[in-house]
py3Dmol code that shows the C-alpha trace and the ligand (Angstrom):
import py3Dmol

protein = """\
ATOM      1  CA  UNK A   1    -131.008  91.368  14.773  1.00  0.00           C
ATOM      2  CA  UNK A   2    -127.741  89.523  15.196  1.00  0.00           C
ATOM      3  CA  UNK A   3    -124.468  90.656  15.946  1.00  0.00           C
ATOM      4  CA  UNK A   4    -122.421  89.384  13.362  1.00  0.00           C
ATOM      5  CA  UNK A   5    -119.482  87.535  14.387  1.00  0.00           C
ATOM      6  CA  UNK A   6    -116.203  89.288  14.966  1.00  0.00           C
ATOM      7  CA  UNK A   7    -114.415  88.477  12.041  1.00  0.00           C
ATOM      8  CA  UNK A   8    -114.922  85.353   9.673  1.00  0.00           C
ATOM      9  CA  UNK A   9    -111.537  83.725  10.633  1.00  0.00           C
ATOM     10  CA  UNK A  10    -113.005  83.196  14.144  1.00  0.00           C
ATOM     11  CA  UNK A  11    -114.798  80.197  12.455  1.00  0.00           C
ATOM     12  CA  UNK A  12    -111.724  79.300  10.599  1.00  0.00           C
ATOM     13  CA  UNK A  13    -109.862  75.769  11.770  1.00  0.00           C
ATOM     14  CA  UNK A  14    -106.562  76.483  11.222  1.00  0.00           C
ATOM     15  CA  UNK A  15    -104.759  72.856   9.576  1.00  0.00           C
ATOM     16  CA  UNK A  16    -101.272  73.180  10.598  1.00  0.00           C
ATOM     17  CA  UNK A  17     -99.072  70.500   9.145  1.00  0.00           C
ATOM     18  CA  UNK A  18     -97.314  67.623  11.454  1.00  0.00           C
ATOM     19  CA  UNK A  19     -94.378  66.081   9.516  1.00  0.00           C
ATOM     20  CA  UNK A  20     -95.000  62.580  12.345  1.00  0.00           C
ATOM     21  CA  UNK A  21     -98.603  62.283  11.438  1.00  0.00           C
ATOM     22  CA  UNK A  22    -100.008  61.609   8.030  1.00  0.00           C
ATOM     23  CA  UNK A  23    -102.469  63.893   8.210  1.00  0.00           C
ATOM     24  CA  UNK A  24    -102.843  67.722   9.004  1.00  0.00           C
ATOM     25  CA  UNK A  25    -104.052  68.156  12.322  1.00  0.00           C
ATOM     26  CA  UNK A  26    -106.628  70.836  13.150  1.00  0.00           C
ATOM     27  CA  UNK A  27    -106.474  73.441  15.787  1.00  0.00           C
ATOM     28  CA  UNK A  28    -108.982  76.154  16.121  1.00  0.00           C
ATOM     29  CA  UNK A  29    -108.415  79.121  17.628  1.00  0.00           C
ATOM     30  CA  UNK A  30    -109.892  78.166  20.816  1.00  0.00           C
ATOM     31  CA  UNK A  31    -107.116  76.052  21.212  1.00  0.00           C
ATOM     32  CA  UNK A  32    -104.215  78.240  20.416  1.00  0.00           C
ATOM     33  CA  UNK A  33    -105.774  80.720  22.635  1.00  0.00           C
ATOM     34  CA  UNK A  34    -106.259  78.271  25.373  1.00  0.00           C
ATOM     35  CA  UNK A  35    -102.520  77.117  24.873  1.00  0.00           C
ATOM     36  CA  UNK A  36    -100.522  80.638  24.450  1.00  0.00           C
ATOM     37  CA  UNK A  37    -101.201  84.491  26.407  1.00  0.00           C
ATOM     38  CA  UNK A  38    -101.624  86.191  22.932  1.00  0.00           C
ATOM     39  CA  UNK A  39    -105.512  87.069  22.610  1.00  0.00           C
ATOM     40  CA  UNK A  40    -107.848  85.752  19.518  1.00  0.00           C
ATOM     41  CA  UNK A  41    -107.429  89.203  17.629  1.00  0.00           C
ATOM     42  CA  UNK A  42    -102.805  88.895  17.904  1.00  0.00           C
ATOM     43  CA  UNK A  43    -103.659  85.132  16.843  1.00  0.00           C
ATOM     44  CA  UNK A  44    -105.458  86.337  13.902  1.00  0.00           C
ATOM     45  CA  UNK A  45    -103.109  88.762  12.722  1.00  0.00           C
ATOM     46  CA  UNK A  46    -100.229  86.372  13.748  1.00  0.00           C
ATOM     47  CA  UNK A  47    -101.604  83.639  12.008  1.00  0.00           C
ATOM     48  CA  UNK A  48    -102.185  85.989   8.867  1.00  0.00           C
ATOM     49  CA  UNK A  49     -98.423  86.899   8.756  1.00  0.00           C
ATOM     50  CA  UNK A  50     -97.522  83.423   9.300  1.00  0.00           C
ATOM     51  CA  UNK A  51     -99.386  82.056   5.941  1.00  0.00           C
ATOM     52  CA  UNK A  52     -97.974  84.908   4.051  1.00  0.00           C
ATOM     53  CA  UNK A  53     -94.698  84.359   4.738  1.00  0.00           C
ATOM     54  CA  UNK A  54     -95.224  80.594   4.580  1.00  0.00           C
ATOM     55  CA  UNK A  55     -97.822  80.061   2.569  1.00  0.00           C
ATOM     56  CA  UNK A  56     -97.339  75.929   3.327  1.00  0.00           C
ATOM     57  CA  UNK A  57     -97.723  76.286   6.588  1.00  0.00           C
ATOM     58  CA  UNK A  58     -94.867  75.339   8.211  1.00  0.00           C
ATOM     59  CA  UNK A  59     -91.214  77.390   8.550  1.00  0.00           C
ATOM     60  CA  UNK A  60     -88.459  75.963   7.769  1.00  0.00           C
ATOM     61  CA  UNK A  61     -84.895  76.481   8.909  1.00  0.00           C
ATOM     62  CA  UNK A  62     -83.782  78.652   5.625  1.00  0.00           C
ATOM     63  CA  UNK A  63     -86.454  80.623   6.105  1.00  0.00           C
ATOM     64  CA  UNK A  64     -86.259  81.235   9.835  1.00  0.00           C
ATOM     65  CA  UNK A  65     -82.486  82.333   8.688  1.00  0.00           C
ATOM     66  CA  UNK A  66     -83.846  84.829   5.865  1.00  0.00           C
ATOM     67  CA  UNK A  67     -85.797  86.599   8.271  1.00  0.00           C
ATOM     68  CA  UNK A  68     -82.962  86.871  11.120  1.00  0.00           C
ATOM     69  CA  UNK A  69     -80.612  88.128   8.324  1.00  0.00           C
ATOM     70  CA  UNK A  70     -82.832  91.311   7.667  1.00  0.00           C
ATOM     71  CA  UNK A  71     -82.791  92.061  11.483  1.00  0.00           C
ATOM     72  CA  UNK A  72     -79.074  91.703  11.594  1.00  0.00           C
ATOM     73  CA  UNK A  73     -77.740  92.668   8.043  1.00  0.00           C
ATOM     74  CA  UNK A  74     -74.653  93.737   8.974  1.00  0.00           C
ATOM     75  CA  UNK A  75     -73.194  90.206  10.562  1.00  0.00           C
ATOM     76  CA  UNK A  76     -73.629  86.942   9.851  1.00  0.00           C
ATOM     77  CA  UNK A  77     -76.832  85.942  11.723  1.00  0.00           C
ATOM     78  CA  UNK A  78     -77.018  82.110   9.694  1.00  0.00           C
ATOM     79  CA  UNK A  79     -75.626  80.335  13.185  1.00  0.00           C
ATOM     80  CA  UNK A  80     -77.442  81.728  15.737  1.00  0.00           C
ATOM     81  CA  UNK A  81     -80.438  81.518  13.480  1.00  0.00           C
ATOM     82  CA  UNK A  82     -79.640  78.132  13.676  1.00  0.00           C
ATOM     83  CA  UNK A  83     -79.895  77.862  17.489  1.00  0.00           C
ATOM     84  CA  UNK A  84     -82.938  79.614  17.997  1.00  0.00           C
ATOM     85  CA  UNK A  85     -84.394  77.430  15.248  1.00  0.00           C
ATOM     86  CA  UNK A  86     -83.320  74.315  17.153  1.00  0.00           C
ATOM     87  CA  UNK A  87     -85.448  75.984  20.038  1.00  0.00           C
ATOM     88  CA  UNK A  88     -88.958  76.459  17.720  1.00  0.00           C
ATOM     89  CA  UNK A  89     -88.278  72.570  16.000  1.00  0.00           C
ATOM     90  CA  UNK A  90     -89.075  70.518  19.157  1.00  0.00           C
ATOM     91  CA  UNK A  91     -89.676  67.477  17.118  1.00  0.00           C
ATOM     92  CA  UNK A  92     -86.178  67.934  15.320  1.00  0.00           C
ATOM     93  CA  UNK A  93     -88.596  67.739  11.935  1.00  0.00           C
ATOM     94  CA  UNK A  94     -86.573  70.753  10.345  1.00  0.00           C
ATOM     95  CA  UNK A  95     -89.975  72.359  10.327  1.00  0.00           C
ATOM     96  CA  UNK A  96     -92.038  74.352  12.355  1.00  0.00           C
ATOM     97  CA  UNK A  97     -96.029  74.565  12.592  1.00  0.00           C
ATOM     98  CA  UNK A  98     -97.913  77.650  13.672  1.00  0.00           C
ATOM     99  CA  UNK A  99     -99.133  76.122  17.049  1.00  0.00           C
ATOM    100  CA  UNK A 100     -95.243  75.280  17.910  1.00  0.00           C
ATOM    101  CA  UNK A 101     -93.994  78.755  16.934  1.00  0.00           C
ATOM    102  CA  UNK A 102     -97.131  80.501  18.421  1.00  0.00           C
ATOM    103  CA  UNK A 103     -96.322  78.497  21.678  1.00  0.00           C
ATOM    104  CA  UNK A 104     -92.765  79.714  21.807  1.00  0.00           C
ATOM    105  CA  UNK A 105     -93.127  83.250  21.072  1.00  0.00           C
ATOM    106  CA  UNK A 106     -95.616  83.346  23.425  1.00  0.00           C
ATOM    107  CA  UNK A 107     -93.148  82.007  25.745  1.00  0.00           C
ATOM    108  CA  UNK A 108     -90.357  84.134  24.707  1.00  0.00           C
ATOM    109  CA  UNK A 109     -92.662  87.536  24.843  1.00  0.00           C
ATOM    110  CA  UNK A 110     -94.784  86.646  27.384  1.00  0.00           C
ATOM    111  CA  UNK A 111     -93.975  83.556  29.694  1.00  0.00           C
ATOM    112  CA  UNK A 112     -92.842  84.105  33.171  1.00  0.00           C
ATOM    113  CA  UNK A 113     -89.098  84.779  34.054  1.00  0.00           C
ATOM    114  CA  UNK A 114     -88.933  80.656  34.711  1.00  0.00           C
ATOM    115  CA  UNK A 115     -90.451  79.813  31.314  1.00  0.00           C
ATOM    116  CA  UNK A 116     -87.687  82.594  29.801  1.00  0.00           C
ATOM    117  CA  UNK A 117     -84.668  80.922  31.822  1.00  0.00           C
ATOM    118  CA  UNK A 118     -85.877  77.523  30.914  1.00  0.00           C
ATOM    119  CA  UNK A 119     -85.612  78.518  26.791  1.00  0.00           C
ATOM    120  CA  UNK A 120     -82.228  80.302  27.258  1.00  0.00           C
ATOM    121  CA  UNK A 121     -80.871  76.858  29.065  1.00  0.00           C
ATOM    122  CA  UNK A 122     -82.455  74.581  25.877  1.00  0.00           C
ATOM    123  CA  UNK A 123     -80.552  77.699  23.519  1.00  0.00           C
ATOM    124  CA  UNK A 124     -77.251  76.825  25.202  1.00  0.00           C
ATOM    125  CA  UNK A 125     -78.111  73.090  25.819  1.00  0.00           C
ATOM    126  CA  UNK A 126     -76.928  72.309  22.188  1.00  0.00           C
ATOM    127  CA  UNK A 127     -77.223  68.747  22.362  1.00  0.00           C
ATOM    128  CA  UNK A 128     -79.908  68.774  24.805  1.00  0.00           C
ATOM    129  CA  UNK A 129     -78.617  66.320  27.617  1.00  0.00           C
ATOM    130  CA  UNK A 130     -79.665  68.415  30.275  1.00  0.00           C
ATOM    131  CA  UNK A 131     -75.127  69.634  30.848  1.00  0.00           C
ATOM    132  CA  UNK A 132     -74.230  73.370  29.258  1.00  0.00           C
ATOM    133  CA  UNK A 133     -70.565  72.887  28.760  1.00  0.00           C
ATOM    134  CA  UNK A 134     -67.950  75.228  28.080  1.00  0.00           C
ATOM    135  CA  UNK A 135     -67.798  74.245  23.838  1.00  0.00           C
ATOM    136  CA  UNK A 136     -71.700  74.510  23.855  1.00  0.00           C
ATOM    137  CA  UNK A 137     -71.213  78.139  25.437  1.00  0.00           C
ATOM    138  CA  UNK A 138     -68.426  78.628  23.427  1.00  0.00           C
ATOM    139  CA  UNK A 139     -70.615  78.131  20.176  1.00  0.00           C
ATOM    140  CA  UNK A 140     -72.984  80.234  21.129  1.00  0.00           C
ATOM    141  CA  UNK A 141     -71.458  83.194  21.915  1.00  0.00           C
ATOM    142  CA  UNK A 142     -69.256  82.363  18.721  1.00  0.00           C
ATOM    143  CA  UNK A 143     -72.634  82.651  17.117  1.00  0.00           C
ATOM    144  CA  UNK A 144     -73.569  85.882  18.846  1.00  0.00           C
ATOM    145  CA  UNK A 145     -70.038  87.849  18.095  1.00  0.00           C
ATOM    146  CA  UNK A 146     -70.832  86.738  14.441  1.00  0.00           C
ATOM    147  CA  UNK A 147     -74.448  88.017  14.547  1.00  0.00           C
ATOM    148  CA  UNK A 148     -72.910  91.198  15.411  1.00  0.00           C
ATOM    149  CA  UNK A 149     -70.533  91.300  12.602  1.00  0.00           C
ATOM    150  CA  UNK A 150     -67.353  90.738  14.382  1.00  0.00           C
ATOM    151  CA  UNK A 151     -64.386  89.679  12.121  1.00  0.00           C
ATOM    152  CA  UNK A 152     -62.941  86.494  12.216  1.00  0.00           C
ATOM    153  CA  UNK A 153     -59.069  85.478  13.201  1.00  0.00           C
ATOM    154  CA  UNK A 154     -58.583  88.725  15.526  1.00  0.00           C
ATOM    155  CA  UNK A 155     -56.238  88.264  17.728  1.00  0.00           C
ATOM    156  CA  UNK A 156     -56.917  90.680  20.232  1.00  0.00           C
ATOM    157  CA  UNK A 157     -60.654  90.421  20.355  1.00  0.00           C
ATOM    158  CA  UNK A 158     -60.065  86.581  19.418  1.00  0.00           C
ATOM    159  CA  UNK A 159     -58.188  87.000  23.222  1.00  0.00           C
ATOM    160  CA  UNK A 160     -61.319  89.029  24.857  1.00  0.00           C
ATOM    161  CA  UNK A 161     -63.944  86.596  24.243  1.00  0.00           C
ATOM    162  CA  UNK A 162     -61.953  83.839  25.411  1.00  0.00           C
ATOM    163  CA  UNK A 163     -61.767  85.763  28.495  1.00  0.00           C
ATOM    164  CA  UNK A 164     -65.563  86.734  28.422  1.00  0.00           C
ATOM    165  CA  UNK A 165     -66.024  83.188  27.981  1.00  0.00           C
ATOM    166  CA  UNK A 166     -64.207  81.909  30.805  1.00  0.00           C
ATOM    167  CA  UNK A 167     -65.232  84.910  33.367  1.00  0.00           C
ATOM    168  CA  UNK A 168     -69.173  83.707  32.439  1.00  0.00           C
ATOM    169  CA  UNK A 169     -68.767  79.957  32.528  1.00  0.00           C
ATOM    170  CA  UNK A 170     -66.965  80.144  35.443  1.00  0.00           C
ATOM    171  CA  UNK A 171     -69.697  82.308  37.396  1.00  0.00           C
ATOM    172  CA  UNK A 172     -72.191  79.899  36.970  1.00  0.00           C
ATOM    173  CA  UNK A 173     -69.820  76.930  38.036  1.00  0.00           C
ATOM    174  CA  UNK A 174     -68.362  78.329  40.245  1.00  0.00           C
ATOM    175  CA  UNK A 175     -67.037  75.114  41.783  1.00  0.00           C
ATOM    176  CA  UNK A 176     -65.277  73.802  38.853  1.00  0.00           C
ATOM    177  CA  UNK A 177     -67.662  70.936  37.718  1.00  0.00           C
ATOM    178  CA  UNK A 178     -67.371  71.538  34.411  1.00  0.00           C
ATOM    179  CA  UNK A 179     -70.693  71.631  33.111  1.00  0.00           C
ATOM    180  CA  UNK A 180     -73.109  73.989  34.109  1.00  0.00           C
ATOM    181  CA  UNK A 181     -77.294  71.707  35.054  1.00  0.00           C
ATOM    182  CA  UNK A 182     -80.398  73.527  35.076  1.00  0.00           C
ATOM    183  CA  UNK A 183     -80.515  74.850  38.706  1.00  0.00           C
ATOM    184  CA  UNK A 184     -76.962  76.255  38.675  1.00  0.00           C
ATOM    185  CA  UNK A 185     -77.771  78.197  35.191  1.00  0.00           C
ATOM    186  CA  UNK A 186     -80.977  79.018  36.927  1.00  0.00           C
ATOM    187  CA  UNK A 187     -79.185  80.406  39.926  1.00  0.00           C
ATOM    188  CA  UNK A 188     -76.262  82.228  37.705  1.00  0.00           C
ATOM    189  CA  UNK A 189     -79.444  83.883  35.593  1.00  0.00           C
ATOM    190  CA  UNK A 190     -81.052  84.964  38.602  1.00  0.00           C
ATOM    191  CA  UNK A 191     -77.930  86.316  40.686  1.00  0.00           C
ATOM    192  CA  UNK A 192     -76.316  88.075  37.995  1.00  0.00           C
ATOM    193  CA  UNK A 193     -77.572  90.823  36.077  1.00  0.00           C
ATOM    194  CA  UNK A 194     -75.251  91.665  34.104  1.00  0.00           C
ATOM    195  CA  UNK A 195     -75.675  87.700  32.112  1.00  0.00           C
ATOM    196  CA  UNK A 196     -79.195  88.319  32.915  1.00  0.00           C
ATOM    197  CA  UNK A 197     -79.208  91.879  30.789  1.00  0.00           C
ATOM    198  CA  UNK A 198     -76.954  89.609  28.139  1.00  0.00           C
ATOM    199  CA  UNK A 199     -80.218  87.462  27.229  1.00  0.00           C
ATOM    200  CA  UNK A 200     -82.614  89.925  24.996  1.00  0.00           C
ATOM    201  CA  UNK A 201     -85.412  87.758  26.004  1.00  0.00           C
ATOM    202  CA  UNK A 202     -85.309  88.952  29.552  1.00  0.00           C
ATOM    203  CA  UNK A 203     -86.063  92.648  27.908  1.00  0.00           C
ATOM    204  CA  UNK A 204     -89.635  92.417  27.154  1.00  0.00           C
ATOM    205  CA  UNK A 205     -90.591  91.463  31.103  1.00  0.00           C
ATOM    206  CA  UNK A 206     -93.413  94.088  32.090  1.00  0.00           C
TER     207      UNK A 206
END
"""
ligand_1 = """\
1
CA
Ca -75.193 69.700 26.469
"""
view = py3Dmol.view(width=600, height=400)
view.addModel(protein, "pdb")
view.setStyle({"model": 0}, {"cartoon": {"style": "trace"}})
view.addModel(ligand_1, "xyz")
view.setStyle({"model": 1}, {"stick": {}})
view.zoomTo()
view.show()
């Protein structure tokens, strides 16, 4: 007698939709397995969540938003939302597939510290040419404070996080450039804790 097979979705091609491409393309589990560090079973259940929540197959930016706004009910989460979207929608489609978002969750939860600092530069990296400058960091920590439900127009703590601002730019340019590359964000990440313990992502490291 046969085993039977682990569970029915293992045969399952999963048809994730491609906005460039005309036609679904397929990906089995094999793939996706081959591609991230979750194992067939998380895929499964991630892949089960995913379908519920989107039942079409793809997440878009609103929705992405929705969900950050029950984590963070108590601030305004829509902007930083809208950053970490930008992250997941690597083809700037306004939509993401299961393989993409698989592919950076598993980066985000399981990559290596490299992988982690190379996401957190792209976060920053607003419009991606490869220079953080201080209005790009500037927007995102404006995005952060908000997520966190700080009020607008405060004086005072409008005065802090200028200050916050400045003492973190400067410390990873130190030199005065004015825009901060990949190696000298690299080297600020890796040098300074305390931006280091800033960056959630860092948290989940084994
Ligand atoms: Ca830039």
């Amino acid at each position: 007698m046969t085993s039977p097979p682990e569970s029915p979705i293992e045969e399952v091609v999963f048809e994730l939709e491609h906005t460039r491409v005309p036609k679904p393309i397929n990906v089995t589990i094999e793939d996706l397995y081959r591609e991230t560090k979750f194992s067939k079973q998380e895929i499964r259940i991630m892949y089960r969540g995913f379908k519920t929540e989107c039942p079409e197959g793809v997440v878009h930016e609103e929705c992405f938003k929705e969900i950050y706004a029950k984590f963070f009910p108590h601030g305004n989460s829509s902007l930083y939302a809208h950053h970490v979207f930008r992250t997941f929608d690597i083809n700037s489609t306004g939509s993401v597939n299961f393989r993409d978002f698989l592919n950076i969750l598993s980066t985000l939860l399981r990559g290596t510290v490299y992988d982690k600092v190379k996401w957190t530069f792209k976060l920053y990296d607003v419009n991606g040419d490869g220079r953080i400058t201080r209005g790009e960091m500037s927007d995102l920590f404006h995005s952060i404070h908000e997520l966190m439900g700080r009020r607008p127009h405060q004086p005072e703590e409008d005065r802090k996080a200028k200050e916050q601002l400045e003492r973190t730019f400067r410390s990873f340019d130190p030199h005065n450039v004015g825009y901060i590359n990949f190696e000298m964000w690299m080297k600020g990440l890796l040098t300074n804790r305390t931006i280091v313990n800033s960056f959630h992502v860092f948290h989940s490291d084994p």
